[in-house]
C-alpha positions in Angstrom: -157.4 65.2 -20.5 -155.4 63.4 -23.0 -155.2 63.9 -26.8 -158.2 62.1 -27.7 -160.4 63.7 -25.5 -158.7 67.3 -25.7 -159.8 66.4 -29.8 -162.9 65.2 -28.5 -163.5 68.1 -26.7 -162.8 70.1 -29.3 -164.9 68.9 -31.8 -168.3 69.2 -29.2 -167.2 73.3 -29.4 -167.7 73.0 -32.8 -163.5 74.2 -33.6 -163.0 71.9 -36.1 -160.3 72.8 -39.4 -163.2 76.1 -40.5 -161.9 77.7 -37.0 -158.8 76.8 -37.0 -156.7 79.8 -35.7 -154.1 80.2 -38.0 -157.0 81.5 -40.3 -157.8 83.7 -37.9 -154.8 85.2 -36.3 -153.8 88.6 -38.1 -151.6 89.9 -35.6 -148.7 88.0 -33.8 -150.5 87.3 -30.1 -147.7 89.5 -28.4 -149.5 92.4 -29.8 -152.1 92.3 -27.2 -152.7 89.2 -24.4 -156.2 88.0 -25.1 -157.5 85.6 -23.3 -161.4 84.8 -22.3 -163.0 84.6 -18.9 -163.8 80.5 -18.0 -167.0 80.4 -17.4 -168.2 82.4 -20.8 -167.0 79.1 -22.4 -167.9 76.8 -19.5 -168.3 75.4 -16.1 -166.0 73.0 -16.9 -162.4 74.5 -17.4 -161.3 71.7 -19.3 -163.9 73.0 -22.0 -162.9 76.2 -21.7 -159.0 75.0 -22.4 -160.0 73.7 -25.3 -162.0 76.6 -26.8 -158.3 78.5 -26.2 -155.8 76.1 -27.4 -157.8 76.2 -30.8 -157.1 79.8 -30.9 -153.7 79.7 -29.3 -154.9 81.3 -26.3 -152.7 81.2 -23.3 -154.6 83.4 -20.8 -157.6 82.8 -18.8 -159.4 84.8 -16.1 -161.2 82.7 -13.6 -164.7 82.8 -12.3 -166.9 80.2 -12.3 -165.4 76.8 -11.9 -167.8 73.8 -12.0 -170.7 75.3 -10.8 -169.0 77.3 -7.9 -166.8 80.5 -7.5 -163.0 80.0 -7.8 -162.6 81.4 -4.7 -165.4 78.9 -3.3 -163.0 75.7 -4.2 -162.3 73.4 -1.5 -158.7 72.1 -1.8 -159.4 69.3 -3.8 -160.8 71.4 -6.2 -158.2 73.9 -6.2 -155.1 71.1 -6.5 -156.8 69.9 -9.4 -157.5 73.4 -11.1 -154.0 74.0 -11.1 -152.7 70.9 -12.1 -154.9 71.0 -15.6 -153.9 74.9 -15.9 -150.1 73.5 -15.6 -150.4 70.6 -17.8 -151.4 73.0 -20.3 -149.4 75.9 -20.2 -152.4 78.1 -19.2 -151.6 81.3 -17.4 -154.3 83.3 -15.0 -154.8 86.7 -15.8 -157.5 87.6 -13.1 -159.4 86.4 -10.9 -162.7 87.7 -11.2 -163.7 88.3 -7.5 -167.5 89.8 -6.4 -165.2 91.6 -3.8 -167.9 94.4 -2.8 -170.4 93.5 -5.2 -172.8 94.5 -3.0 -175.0 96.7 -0.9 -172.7 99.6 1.1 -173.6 99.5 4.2 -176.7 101.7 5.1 -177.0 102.8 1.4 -180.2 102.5 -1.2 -179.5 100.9 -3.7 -181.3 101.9 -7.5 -179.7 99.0 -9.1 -178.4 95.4 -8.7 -177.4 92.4 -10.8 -177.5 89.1 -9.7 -176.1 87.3 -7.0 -172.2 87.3 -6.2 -172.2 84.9 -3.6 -173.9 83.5 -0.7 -175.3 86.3 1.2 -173.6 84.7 4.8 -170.7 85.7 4.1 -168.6 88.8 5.0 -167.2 91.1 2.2 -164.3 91.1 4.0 -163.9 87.3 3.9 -165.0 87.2 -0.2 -161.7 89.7 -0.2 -159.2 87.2 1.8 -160.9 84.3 -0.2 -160.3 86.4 -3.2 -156.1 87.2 -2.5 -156.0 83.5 -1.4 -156.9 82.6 -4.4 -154.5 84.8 -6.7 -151.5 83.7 -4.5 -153.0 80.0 -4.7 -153.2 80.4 -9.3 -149.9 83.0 -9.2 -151.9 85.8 -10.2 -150.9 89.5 -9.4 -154.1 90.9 -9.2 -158.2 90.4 -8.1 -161.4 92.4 -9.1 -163.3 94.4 -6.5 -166.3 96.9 -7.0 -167.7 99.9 -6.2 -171.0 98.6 -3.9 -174.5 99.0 -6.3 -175.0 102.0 -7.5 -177.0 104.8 -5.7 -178.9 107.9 -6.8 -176.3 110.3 -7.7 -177.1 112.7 -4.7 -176.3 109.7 -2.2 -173.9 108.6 -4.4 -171.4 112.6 -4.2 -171.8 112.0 -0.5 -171.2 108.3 0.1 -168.1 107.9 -2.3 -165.7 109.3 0.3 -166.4 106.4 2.3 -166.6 104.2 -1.0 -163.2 105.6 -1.5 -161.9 104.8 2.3 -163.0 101.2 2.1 -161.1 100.1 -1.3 -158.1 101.8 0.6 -158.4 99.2 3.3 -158.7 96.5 0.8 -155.9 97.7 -0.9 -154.2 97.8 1.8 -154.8 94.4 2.9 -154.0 93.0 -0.3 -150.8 95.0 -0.6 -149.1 93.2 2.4 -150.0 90.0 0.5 -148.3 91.5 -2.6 -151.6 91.4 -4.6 -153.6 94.2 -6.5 -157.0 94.9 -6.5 -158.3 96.6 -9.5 -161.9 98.0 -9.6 -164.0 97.4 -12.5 -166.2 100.0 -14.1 -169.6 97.8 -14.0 -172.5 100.5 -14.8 -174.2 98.8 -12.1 -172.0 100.3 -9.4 -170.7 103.6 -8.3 -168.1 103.5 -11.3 -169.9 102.8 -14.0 -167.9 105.5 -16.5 -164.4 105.9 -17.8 -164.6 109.6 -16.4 -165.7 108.2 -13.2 -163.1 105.0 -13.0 -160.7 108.1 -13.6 -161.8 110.1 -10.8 -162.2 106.9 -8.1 -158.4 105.9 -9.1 -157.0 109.3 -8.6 -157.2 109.1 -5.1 -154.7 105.8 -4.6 -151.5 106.6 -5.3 -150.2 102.4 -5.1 -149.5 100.7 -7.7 -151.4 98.1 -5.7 -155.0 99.5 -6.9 -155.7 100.0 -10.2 -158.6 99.5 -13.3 -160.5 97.2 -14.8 -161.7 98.9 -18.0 -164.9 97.6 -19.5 -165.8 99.6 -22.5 -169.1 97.8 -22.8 -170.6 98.5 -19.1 -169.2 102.1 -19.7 -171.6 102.4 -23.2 -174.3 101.0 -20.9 -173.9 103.5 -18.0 -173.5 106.3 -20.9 -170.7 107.1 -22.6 -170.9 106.9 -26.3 -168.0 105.4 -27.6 -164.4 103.6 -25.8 -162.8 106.9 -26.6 -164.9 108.8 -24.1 -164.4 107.1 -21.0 -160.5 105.7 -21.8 -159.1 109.0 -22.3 -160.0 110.2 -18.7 -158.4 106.9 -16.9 -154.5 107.3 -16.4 -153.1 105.0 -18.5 -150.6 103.4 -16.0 -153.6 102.8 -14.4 -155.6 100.5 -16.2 -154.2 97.1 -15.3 -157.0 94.5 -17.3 -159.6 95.0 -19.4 -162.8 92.8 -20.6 -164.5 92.7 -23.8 -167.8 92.8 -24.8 -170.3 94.9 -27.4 -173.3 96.5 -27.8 -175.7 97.1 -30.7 -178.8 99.3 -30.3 -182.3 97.9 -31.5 -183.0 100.7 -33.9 -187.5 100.2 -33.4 -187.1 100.2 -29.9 -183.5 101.9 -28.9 -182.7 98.9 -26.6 -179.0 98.0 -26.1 -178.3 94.2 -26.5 -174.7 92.6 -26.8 -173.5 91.4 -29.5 -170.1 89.9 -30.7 -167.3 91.7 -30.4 -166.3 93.7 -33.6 -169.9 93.8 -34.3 -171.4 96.6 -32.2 -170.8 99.9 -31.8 -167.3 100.7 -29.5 -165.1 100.8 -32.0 -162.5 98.0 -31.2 -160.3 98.8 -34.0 -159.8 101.8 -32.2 -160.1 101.1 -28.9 -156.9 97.9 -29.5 -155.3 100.7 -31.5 -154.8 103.2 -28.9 -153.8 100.2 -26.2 -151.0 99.3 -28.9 -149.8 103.1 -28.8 -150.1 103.2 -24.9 -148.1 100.1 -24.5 -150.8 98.3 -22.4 -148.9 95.3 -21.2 -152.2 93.6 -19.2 -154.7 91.0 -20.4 -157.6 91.1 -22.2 -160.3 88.8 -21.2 -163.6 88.0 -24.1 -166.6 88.4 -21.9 -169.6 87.8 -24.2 -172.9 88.8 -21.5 -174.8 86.6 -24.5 -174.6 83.2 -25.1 -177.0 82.0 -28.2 -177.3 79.9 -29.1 -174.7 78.8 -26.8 -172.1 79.9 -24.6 -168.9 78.3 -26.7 -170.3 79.6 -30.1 -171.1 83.2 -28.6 -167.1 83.2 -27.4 -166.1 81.8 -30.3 -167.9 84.6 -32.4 -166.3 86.9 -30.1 -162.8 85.9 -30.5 -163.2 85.8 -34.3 -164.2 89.3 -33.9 -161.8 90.3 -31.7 -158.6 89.1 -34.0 -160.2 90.8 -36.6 -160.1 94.1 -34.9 -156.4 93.5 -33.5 -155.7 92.5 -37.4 -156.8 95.9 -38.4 -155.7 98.0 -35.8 
């Protein structure tokens, strides 16, 4: 992409001089390393580099990547993925794997959400895929889940072997000198802070750690980012994704909303990661997109400095 089209670009996300990020930024970008997750801009990364570069953005987490999967990218695909992230001085901050995204063998599931990837394939190859991919984009570390979430009887029993299957993964991934961290997704068997906390407690390598999601932990039932962070070792929260919530208050139904502009409390929440020292990335994952995916990230990132600004 050269000039004119980055411009171009640009201007068809709607950053023109009202956006620009000087106006914006309220708290020197070493503070915290925010960055947003590609496909919550675009399917085309090229899109998504220009959302960044308007706000002086230098991290990205991958995902989705011209209608496929990062870790889905034939060679091609890959070379030229790279070469636009170089030209551009982007850096990777996750990959954003479906590594065990899916049913635990023999369980019951009580809840899904969407489709990870196509259902012929092995977990097992999603994960090598996966740690391919970080050594392919230079990145130290992949996501991986807890299976879909089961009752909470099945659930006390089946964690134990929840528990010995990430410690395979890790260690696969460890002789490849990549992490895994596990996201707390309310849609899987860690859902909470308290019960990210718990899971991480029983790997003691720096090779596994957290994903903390403040949002999915609301929606599984914690109250507030306090609840949940406070019982997750702090050494042990490696990356971190952004989102909000705001409840309906006629029919108590949680939506998302911008960040800033629900109720976690990022002030707060970027506060105490300031305090701790948190050295990882933060990436803006919106879960709405009206009226369109670039404006919904946009809105997010506005709100997002404006919390960093004030914490």
């Amino acid at each position: 992409m050269d000039r004119r089209a980055f411009l171009k670009a640009s201007a068809a996300l709607g950053l023109g001089a009202a956006l620009h990020p000087l106006q914006l930024l309220g708290a020197p970008r070493t503070r915290l390393r925010l960055g947003v997750i590609s496909d919550e801009v675009s399917q085309d990364p090229e899109r998504a580099i220009a959302l960044m570069k308007q706000f002086d953005l230098n991290w990205v987490e991958l995902r989705g990547v011209w209608g496929k999967h990062v870790i889905f990218l034939d060679s091609y695909e890959r070379r030229e993925l790279r070469d636009l992230l170089g030209r551009y001085g982007v850096m990777v901050s996750n990959i954003a794997s479906p590594t065990f995204k899916s049913t635990f063998p023999g369980s019951a599931p009580i809840m899904r959400e969407g489709s990870a990837h196509p259902a012929e394939l092995d977990q097992w190859e999603v994960l090598e895929r996966a740690v391919d991919a970080a050594h392919y984009f230079n990145v130290p570390h992949i996501r991986a889940f807890a299976f879909w979430r089961v009752a909470d009887g099945e659930r006390k029993k089946l964690m134990p072997e929840i528990v010995n299957m990430l410690k395979k993964a890790v260690a696969y991934a460890e002789r490849r000198g990549v992490a895994i961290v596990v996201e707390n997704e309310y849609s899987t068997n860690v859902a909470t802070g308290a019960e990210a906390g718990e899971f991480i407690s029983n790997f003691d390598t720096p090779f596994a750690g957290i994903l903390w999601d403040p949002g999915n932990a609301f929606m599984a039932g914690e109250h507030t980012w306090k609840e949940g962070y406070e019982k997750i070792p702090k050494g042990r929260i490696q990356h971190i994704h952004l989102k909000d919530v705001r409840i309906d208050p006629k029919t108590k139904r949680k939506h998302w909303v911008a960040v800033g502009d629900g109720v976690i409390g990022y002030v707060g929440q970027f506060r105490a990661l300031i305090k701790d020292r948190y050295l990882g990335a933060l990436s803006i994952e919106t879960h709405y997109h009206t009226p369109t995916w670039e404006q919904s990230t946009i809105e997010s990132l506005r709100g997002a400095l404006r919390c960093i600004r004030q914490a």
